[in-house]
C-alpha positions, 0 to 999 in steps of 0.5 A: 500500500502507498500512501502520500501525506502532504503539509509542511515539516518545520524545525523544532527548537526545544530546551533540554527536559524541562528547561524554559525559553527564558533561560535556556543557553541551548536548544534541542533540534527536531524536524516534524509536523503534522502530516510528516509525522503521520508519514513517519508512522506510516514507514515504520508500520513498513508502508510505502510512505511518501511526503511531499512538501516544498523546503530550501536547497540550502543545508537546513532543507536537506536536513529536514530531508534527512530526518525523514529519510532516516526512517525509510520516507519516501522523499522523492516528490519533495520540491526543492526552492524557496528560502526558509525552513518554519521554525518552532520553538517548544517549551515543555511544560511540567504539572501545572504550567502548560507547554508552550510554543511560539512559531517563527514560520512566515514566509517558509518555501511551503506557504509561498509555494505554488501551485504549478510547484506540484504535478499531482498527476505524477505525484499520485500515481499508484497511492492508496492514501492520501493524507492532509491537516487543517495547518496545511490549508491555514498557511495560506490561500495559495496553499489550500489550493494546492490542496484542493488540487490534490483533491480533485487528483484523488477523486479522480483516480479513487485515492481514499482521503483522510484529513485531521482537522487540526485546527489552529487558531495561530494561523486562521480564524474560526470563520476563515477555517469553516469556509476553507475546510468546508470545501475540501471536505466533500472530498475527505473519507476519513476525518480525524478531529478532537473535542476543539476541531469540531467546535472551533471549525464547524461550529458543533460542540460536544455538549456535557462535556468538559475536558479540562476537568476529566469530564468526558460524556460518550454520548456527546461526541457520539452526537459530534460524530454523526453532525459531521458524517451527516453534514459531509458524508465521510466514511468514519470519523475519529474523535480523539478522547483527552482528559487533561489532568496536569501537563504531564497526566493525561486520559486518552482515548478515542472513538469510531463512527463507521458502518452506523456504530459507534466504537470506544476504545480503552482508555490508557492514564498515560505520564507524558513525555512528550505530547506533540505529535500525539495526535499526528501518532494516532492519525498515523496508527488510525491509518496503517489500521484502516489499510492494513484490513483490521474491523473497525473496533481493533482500528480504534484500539491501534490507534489509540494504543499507538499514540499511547506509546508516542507520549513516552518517546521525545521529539515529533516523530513515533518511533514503534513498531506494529509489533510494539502497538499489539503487545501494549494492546493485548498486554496491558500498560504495566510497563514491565522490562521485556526480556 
C-alpha cells in the first residue's frame, strides 16, 4: 500500500527536559509536523510512505530531508526552492504550567509555494492514501489550493482521503477555517478531529462535556460524530478522547463512527513525555489500521494504543513498531522490562 501525506515539516527548537525559553543557553533540534509525522508512522508500520512538501536547497532543507529519510520516507516528490525552513520553538511544560510554543514560520518555501510547484498527476500515481491537516490549508490561500488540487487528483483516480482537522487558531480564524475546510471536505473519507476541531471549525460542540476537568460524556461526541458524517458524508470519523489532568497526566482515548456504530476504545492514564505529535501518532496508527484490513473496533484500539506509546518517546516523530502497538494492546500498560 502507498500512501502520500502532504503539509509542511518545520524545525523544532526545544530546551533540554524541562528547561524554559527564558533561560535556556541551548536548544534541542527536531524536524516534524503534522502530516510528516503521520508519514513517519506510516514507514515504520513498513508502508510505502511518501511526503511531499516544498523546503530550501540550502543545508537546513536537506536536513529536514534527512530526518525523514532516516526512517525509510519516501522523499522523492519533495520540491526543492524557496528560502526558509518554519521554525518552532517548544517549551515543555511540567504539572501545572502548560507547554508552550511560539512559531517563527512566515514566509517558509511551503506557504509561498505554488501551485504549478506540484504535478499531482505524477505525484499520485499508484497511492492508496492520501493524507492532509487543517495547518496545511491555514498557511495560506495559495496553499489550500494546492490542496484542493490534490483533491480533485484523488477523486479522480479513487485515492481514499483522510484529513485531521487540526485546527489552529495561530494561523486562521474560526470563520476563515469553516469556509476553507468546508470545501475540501466533500472530498475527505476519513476525518480525524478532537473535542476543539469540531467546535472551533464547524461550529458543533460536544455538549456535557468538559475536558479540562476529566469530564468526558460518550454520548456527546457520539452526537459530534454523526453532525459531521451527516453534514459531509465521510466514511468514519475519529474523535480523539483527552482528559487533561496536569501537563504531564493525561486520559486518552478515542472513538469510531463507521458502518452506523459507534466504537470506544480503552482508555490508557498515560505520564507524558512528550505530547506533540500525539495526535499526528494516532492519525498515523488510525491509518496503517484502516489499510492494513483490521474491523473497525481493533482500528480504534491501534490507534489509540499507538499514540499511547508516542507520549513516552521525545521529539515529533513515533518511533514503534506494529509489533510494539499489539503487545501494549493485548498486554496491558504495566510497563514491565521485556526480556
Amino acid at each position: 500500500m502507498r500512501t502520500v501525506c502532504f503539509g509542511e515539516i518545520m524545525l523544532r527548537l526545544n530546551p533540554p527536559a524541562y528547561g524554559r525559553f527564558i533561560n535556556s543557553d541551548e536548544f534541542e533540534v527536531n524536524y516534524g509536523g503534522g502530516e510528516a509525522n503521520v508519514s513517519v508512522s506510516l514507514a515504520n508500520y513498513g508502508m510505502d510512505s511518501a511526503f511531499v512538501t516544498k523546503l530550501p536547497t540550502h543545508e537546513i532543507g536537506q536536513a529536514a530531508v534527512n530526518s525523514l529519510r532516516a526512517y525509510g520516507v519516501d522523499t522523492s516528490e519533495i520540491v526543492r526552492g524557496g528560502d526558509r525552513v518554519g521554525i518552532y520553538f517548544l517549551e515543555n511544560g511540567a504539572s501545572q504550567r502548560p507547554s508552550k510554543v511560539i512559531y517563527d514560520r512566515a514566509h517558509s518555501a511551503i506557504m509561498e509555494a505554488k501551485a504549478e510547484d506540484f504535478d499531482w498527476e505524477k505525484i499520485l500515481d499508484g497511492a492508496d492514501w492520501f493524507h492532509f491537516t487543517g495547518i496545511t490549508p491555514a498557511l495560506g490561500d495559495n496553499v489550500a489550493a494546492i490542496c484542493l488540487d490534490a483533491l480533485k487528483v484523488c477523486k479522480a483516480k479513487d485515492i481514499k482521503v483522510s484529513c485531521d482537522l487540526n485546527f489552529r487558531k495561530k494561523l486562521w480564524t474560526s470563520e476563515k477555517a469553516g469556509k476553507v475546510m468546508g470545501e475540501l471536505m466533500p472530498y475527505v473519507n476519513v476525518c480525524i478531529a478532537n473535542e476543539e476541531d469540531a467546535e472551533k471549525v464547524f461550529g458543533i460542540k460536544a455538549a456535557n462535556t468538559d475536558v479540562e476537568s476529566g469530564k468526558v460524556e460518550h454520548e456527546a461526541y457520539k452526537s459530534v460524530a454523526k453532525q459531521l458524517k451527516d453534514r459531509f458524508g465521510f466514511d468514519k470519523v475519529a474523535i480523539t478522547l483527552r482528559s487533561s489532568i496536569s501537563a504531564n497526566d493525561n486520559d486518552w482515548a478515542a472513538m469510531l463512527y463507521a458502518d452506523d456504530e459507534y466504537y470506544f476504545s480503552n482508555t490508557y492514564h498515560i505520564h507524558i513525555v512528550d505530547r506533540v505529535g500525539g495526535g499526528d501518532s494516532f492519525g498515523g496508527g488510525l491509518i496503517y489500521a484502516i489499510l492494513a484490513g483490521k474491523g473497525n473496533q481493533d482500528v480504534i484500539e491501534f490507534a489509540v494504543a499507538a499514540s499511547c506509546l508516542k507520549h513516552s518517546i521525545a521529539g515529533d516523530v513515533n518511533l514503534v513498531s506494529v509489533e510494539e502497538v499489539e503487545s501494549l494492546i493485548k498486554n496491558g500498560g504495566s510497563g514491565r522490562v521485556q526480556r
